[in-house]
C-alpha positions in Angstrom: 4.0 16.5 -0.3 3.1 13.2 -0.4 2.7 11.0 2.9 1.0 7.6 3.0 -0.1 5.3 5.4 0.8 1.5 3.9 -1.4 -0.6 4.7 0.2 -4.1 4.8 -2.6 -6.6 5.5 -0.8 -8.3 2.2 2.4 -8.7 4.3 0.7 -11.1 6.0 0.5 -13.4 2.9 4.1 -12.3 1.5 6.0 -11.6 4.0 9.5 -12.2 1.8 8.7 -9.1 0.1 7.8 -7.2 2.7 10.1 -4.3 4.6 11.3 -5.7 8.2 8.9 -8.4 7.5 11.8 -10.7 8.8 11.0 -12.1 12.2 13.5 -10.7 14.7 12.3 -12.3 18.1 15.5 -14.1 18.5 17.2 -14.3 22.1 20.9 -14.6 21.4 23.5 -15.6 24.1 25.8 -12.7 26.0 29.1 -12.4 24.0 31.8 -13.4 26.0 34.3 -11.0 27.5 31.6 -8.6 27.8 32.8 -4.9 29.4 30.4 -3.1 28.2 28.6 -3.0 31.6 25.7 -6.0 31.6 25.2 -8.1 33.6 26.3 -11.3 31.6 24.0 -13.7 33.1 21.3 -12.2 31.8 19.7 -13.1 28.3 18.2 -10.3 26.8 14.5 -10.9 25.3 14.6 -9.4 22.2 12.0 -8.4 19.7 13.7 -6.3 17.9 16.9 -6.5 17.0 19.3 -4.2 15.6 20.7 -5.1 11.8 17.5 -7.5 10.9 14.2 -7.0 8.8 16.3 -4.9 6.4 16.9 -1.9 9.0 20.3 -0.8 10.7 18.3 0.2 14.6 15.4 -0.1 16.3 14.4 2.2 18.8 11.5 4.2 20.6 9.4 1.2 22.2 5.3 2.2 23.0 3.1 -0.7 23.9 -0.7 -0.9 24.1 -3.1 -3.9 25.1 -6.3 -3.7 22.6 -9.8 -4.6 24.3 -9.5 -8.3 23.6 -6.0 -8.4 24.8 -3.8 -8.4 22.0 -0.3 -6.6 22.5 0.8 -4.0 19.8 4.7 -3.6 20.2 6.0 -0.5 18.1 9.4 0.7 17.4 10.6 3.3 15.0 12.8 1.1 12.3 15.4 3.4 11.4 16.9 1.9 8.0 20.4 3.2 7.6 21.9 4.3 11.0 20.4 4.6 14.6 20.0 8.4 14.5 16.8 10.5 15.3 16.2 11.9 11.8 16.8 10.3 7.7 15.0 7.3 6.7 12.4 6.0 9.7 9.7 3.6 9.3 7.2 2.6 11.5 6.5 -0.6 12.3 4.3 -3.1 14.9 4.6 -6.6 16.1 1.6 -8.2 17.8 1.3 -10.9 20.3 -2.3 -12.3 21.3 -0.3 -14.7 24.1 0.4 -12.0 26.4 3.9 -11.6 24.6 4.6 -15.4 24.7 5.1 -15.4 20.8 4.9 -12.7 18.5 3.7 -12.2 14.8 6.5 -10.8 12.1 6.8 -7.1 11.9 4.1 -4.7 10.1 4.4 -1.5 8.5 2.1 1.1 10.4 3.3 4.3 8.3 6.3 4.8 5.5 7.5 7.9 3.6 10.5 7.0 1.5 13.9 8.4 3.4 11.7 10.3 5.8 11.0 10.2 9.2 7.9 8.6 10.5 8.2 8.0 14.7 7.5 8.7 17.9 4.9 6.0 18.2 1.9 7.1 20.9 -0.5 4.2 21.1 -4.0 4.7 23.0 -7.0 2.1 23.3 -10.6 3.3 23.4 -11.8 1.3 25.9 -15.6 2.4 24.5 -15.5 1.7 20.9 -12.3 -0.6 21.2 -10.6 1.4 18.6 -6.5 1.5 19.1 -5.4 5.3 18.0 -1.6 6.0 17.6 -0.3 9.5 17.4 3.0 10.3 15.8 5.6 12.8 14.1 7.1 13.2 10.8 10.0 15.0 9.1 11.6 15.2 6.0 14.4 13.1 6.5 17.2 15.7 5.0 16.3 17.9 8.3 18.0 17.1 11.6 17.1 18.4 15.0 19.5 21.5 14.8 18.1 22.8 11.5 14.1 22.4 12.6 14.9 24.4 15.5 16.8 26.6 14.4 14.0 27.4 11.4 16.9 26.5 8.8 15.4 23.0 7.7 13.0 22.7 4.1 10.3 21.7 6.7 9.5 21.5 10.7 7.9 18.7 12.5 4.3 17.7 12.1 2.0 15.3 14.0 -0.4 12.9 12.9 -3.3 10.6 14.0 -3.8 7.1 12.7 -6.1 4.5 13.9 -7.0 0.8 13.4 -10.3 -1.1 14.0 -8.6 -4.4 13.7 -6.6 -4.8 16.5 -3.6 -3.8 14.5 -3.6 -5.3 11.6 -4.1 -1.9 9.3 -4.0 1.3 9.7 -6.1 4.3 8.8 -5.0 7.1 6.2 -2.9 9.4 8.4 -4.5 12.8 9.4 -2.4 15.8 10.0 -3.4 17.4 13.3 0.1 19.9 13.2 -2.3 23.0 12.9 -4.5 21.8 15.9 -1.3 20.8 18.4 1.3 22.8 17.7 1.9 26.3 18.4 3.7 28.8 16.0 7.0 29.3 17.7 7.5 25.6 18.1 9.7 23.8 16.2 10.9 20.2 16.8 7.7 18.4 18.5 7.8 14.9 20.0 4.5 12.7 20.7 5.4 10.8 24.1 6.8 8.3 23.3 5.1 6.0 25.3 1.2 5.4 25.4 -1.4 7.6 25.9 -4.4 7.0 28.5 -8.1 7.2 28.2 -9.7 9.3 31.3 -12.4 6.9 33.5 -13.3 9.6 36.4 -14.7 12.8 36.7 -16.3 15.5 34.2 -13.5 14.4 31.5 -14.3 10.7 31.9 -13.7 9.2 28.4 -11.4 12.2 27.3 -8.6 10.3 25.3 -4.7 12.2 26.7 -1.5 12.2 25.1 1.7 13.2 26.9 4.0 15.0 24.4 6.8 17.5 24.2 7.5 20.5 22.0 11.3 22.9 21.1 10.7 26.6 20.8 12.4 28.4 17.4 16.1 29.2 18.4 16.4 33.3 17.9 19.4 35.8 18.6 18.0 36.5 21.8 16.9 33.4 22.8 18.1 29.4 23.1 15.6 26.5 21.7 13.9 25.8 24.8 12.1 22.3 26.2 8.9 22.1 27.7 6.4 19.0 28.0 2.5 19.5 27.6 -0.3 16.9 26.8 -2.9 17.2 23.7 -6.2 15.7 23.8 -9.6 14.3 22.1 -12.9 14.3 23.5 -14.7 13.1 20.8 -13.4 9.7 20.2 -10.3 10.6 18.2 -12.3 12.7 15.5 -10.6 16.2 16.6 -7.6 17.2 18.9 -6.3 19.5 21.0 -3.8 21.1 23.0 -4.3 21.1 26.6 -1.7 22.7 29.2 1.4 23.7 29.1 4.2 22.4 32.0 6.0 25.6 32.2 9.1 24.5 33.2 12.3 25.1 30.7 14.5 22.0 30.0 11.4 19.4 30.4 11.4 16.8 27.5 9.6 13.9 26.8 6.3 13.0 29.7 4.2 10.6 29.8 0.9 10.7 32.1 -1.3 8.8 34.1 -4.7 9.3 36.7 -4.4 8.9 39.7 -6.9 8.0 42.5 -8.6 11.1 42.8 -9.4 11.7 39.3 -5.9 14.2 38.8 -3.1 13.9 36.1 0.2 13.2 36.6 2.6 14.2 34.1 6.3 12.6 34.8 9.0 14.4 32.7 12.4 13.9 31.6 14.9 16.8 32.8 17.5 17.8 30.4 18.9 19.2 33.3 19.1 15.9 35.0 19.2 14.9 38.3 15.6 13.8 39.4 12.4 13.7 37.3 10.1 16.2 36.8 6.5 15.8 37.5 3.5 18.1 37.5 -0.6 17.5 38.8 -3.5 18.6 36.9 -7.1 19.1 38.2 -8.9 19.9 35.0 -8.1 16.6 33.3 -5.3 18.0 31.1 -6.4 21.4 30.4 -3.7 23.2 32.6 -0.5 22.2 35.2 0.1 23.3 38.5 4.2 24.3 39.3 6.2 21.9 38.0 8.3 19.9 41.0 11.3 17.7 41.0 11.0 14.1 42.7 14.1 13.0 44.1 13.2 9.6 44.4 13.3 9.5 40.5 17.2 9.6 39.7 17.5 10.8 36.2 19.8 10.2 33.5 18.2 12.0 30.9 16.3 9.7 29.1 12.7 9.1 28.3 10.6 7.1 30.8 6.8 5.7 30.9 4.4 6.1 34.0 1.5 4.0 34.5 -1.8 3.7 36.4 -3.7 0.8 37.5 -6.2 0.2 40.3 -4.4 1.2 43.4 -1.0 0.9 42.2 1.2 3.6 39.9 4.5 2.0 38.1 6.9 4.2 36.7 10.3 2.6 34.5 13.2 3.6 33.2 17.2 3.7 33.9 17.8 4.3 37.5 20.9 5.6 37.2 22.9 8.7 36.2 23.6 6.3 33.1 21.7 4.8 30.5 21.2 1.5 32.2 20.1 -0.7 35.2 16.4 -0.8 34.1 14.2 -0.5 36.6 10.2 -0.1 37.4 9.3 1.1 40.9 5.9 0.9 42.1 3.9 3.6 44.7 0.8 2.6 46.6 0.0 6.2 47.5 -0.2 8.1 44.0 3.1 8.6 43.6 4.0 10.5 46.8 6.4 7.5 48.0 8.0 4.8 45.9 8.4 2.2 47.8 8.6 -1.1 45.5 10.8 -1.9 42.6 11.8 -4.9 40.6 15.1 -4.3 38.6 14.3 -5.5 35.3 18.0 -5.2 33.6 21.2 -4.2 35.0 23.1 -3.7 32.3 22.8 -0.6 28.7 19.3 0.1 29.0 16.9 3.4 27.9 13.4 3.8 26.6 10.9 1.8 27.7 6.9 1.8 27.8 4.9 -0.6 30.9 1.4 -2.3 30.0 -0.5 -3.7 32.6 -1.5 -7.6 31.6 -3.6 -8.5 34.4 -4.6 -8.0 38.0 -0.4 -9.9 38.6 1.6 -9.4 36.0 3.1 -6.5 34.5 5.2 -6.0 31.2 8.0 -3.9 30.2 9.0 -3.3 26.4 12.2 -1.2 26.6 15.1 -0.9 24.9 18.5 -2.9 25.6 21.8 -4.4 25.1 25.2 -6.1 26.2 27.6 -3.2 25.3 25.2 -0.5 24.3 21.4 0.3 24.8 20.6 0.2 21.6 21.3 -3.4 20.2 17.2 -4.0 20.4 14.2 -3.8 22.4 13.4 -6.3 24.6 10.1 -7.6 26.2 9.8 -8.9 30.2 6.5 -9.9 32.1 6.7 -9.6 35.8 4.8 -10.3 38.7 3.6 -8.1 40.7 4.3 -10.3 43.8 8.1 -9.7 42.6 7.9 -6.1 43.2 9.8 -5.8 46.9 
């Protein structure tokens, strides 16, 4: 089976020819008579947007700031419909203003109709090199078929990396055998980034927040559960750390607190409030799963983030897919105390990247009457946060 990374440093010479090569960072005016619940004074930031560059959608934001402070914006390009599954490229924009401008799209990973996604970028701070974990599937097998062991194939992961800030990519290297358990069917890296450890006996240990589906049987329903996979040796090998062993937990991301533990905060299919879990061992195991209350949830994915003394975590605060929001805690999450509404109106995925010691950024996924329309960019303040 044949699956190539392309490695479109050329694009950057012929961009016509190139596949979403267009550049999409247009900002277009609300639509009047808009219902669809935005707010319609607000512009939306675009840097993707839907029907442009060739592809139908855009979705699945993950953002990462390399060593010398360029941004790397990714979004799954999905060419014919907005779907999870058929024809999905992968593709980055980068931005080495803090997000001010942005270069035209680049192709990270291709496979003819199939799906290449869930975009998990993570920065080496030692070596400076930017990996990027990710899934594939053939592109003729949907959700229901993976998990129910009826597809031609199941979902695999992959490793990529790039020692250029970006600008190509490594042959991808299939890790499926290393990460994933037999059993498991549909697998999801993040999406969101990944972090790098900097305290304790796992200091330097690279951690990627991920979710897996168990094989639907006659006795027994696919079941959801979120776990984190991991390198200690720069990226060369991974593996899979713990388990959150709570049914009905999707898509996590993670961060490190203060005291040197993991957080991992987790979408509930169940709804309701966000799930979160602790681990002491950097990764390797989970203590009980908990609910936080504080952290309405309306199902979607969401991205947590660590820096210094504070922890931001985004996504929809709402029982619905919209009112973007990123709250910040002072005390490792235990209270959340801040927040800066970012978008009120059809909002979703998003991924936070901390620009400096006062600003904060927010790549997430937006629109006037839906949330998909495009994916959006946003720097904040922290001084905003009230």
């Amino acid at each position: 089976m044949k699956r190539t990374i392309l490695l479109f440093s050329a694009c950057l010479l012929l961009l016509a020819s190139c596949k979403g090569g267009g550049s999409d960072h247009v900002t277009p005016a609300p639509p009047p008579g808009n219902n669809g619940g935005g707010n319609t004074t607000d512009t939306i930031p675009f840097i993707f947007k839907e029907k442009s560059g060739g592809y139908s959608c855009y979705r699945i934001p993950a953002i990462v700031k390399s060593k010398n402070g360029v941004l790397l914006a990714f979004a799954e390009a999905r060419k014919n419909n907005c779907k999870d599954e058929g024809d999905i490229d992968l593709l980055v924009k980068r931005s080495g203003d803090g997000g001010k401008t942005w270069g035209d799209a680049l192709m990270v990973w291709s496979d003819g109709s199939n799906t290449c996604g869930n975009p998990v970028p993570v920065l080496d701070e030692q070596t400076g090199r930017i990996y990027l974990l990710m899934t594939w599937n053939l592109g003729e097998d949907n959700i229901g078929a993976i998990n129910a062991g009826t597809g031609k194939d199941t979902r695999r992961v992959f490793v990529t990396s790039s020692d250029d800030e970006g600008l190509t990519w490594a042959p991808a290297k299939e890790i499926t055998k290393d990460v994933k358990k037999p059993g498991w069917a549909w697998y999801g890296t993040g999406p969101c980034h990944g972090i790098q450890l900097k305290h304790g006996t796992h200091a330097g240990r690279l951690v990627i927040p991920c979710d897996y589906m168990s094989l639907k049987t006659a006795d027994s329903p696919s079941r959801d559960s979120a776990h984190v996979i991991y390198s200690d040796d720069h990226g060369t090998t991974w593996k899979l750390g713990g388990i959150a062993n709570k049914d009905r937990g999707a898509e996590s991301t993670v961060a490190e607190l203060s005291d040197g533990q993991l957080m991992l905060n987790i979408r509930n299919s169940a709804g309701g409030a966000r799930l979160v879990a602790n681990s002491t061992d950097g990764g390797a195991s989970w203590l009980p799963v908990r609910a936080d209350y504080t952290l309405v949830e309306p199902i979607c994915q969401g991205s947590l983030l660590s820096y210094k003394q504070w922890l931001f975590f985004s996504n929809p605060a709402s029982t619905a897919r919209e009112n973007m929001t990123i709250k910040m805690s002072t005390d490792d999450g235990n209270n959340w105390s801040k927040s800066v509404k970012v978008y009120s109106g059809p909002a979703a995925y998003s991924d936070i990247v901390m620009l400096s010691d006062t600003h904060i950024a927010i790549f997430y996924e937006a629109g006037y009457n839906k949330p998909y329309e495009g994916i959006a960019y946003k720097v904040i303040p922290v001084t905003d946060f009230k």
